[in-house]
N, C-alpha and C positions, 0 to 999 in steps of 0.2 A: 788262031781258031782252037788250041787245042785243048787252052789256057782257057777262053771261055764254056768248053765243053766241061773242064774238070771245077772251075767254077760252079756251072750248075749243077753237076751232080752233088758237093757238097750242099748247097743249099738243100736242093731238093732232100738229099740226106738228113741235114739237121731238122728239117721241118717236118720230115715222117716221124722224128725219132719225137720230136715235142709231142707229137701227136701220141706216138704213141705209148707215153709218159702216160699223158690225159688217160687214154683207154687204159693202163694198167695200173692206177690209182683210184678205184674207185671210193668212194667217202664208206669212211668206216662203220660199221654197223654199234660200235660202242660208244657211241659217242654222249652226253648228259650229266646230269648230274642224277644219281640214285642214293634218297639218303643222305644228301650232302657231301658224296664223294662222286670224285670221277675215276673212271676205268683206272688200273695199272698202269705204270709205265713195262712195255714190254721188255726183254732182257738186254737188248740191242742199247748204244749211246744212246740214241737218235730220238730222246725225250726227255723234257724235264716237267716233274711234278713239284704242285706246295703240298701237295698231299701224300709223296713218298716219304719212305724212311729217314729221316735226317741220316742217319747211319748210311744210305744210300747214296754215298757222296755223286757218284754219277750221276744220277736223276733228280735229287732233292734241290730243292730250290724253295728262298723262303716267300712266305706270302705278302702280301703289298699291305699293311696298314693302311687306315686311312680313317679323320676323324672328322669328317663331314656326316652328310644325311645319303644314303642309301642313292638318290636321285642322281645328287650328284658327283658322286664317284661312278656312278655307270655314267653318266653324261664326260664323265673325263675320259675313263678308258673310249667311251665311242668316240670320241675325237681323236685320243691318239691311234686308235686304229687307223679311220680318214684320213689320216694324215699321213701313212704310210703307204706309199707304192705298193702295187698288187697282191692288197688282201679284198675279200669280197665279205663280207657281214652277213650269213646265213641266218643265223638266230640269235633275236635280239628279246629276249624278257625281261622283267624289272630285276631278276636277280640273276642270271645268268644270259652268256654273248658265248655263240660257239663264230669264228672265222677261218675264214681259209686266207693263208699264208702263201704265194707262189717266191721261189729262186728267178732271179734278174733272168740267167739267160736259158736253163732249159725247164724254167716255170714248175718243178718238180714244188709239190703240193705240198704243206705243214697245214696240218689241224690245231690249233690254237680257240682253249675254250675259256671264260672266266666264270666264277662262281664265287656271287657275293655275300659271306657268313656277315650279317649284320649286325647279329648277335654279339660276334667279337669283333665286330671293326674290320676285318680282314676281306680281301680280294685275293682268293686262291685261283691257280692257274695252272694248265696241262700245253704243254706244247709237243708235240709230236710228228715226227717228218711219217707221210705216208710209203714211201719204197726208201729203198736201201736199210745199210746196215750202220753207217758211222754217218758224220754231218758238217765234220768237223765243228763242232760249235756252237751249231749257226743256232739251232731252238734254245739256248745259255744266252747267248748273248742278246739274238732279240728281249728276251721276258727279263733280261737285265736292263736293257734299253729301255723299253714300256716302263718296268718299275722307278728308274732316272727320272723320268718324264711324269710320267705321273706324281712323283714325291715334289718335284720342282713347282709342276703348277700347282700342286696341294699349297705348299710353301706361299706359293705366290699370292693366291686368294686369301690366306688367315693373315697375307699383312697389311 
């Protein structure tokens, strides 16, 4: 009995705490493109920009090429989003996709936005975890991911 007592207090524990994640995340007031850029990456890891400092080694990150039509390179990114486990597709225009990004087990929120310069060919991109301070990682290696994937199927349709 006592074993199932302390059983449910962790549940019920871990499912306030998800909760109240959600409540202490609220979606950022900076979000957009102004001018063709997006917000700063703030001083914290816990973001990568195509639009930071190259000298920025923490936050810079390069932009996606791509040598298709406008259409469809947004029609690629919207699929590789789709196709990833819990992100939700807030705003979707012909040149820019803001998503939200959740963590497998305590769903802790990443703002993930694209902004498509058609002018150069490029698919710029902001990732940024909404709470904490480090990420280990994790916004680098998604928008590393996305960009794999997207270059691949690029690859794939010009053959």
């Amino acid at each position: 009995m006592f074993f199932v007592v302390v059983a449910l207090v962790l549940v019920v524990g871990f499912l306030a705490a998800r909760m109240w994640i959600e409540r202490a995340s609220p979606r950022p007031q900076n979000l957009g493109v102004e001018n063709g850029r997006f917000a700063p990456c703030p001083a914290s890891p816990n973001c990568v920009s195509t639009q930071a400092s190259p000298d920025d080694t923490e936050h810079y990150i390069s932009a996606i090429p791509y040598n298709t039509d406008l259409a469809t390179a947004h029609d690629t990114i919207i699929q590789i989003i789709q196709q990833t486990p819990r992100t939700t597709i807030i705003t979707n225009s012909p040149d820019y996709i803001y998503a939200e990004f959740r963590t497998p087990l305590w769903r802790f929120i990443d703002d993930v936005e694209f902004y498509f310069d058609d002018e150069n060919k490029l698919i710029h991109f902001r990732s940024a975890s909404r709470l904490g301070y480090g990420d280990m990682g994790t916004n680098r290696k998604r928008m590393e991911a996305i960009r794999t994937t997207f270059l691949r199927q690029s690859d794939n349709e010009g053959s």
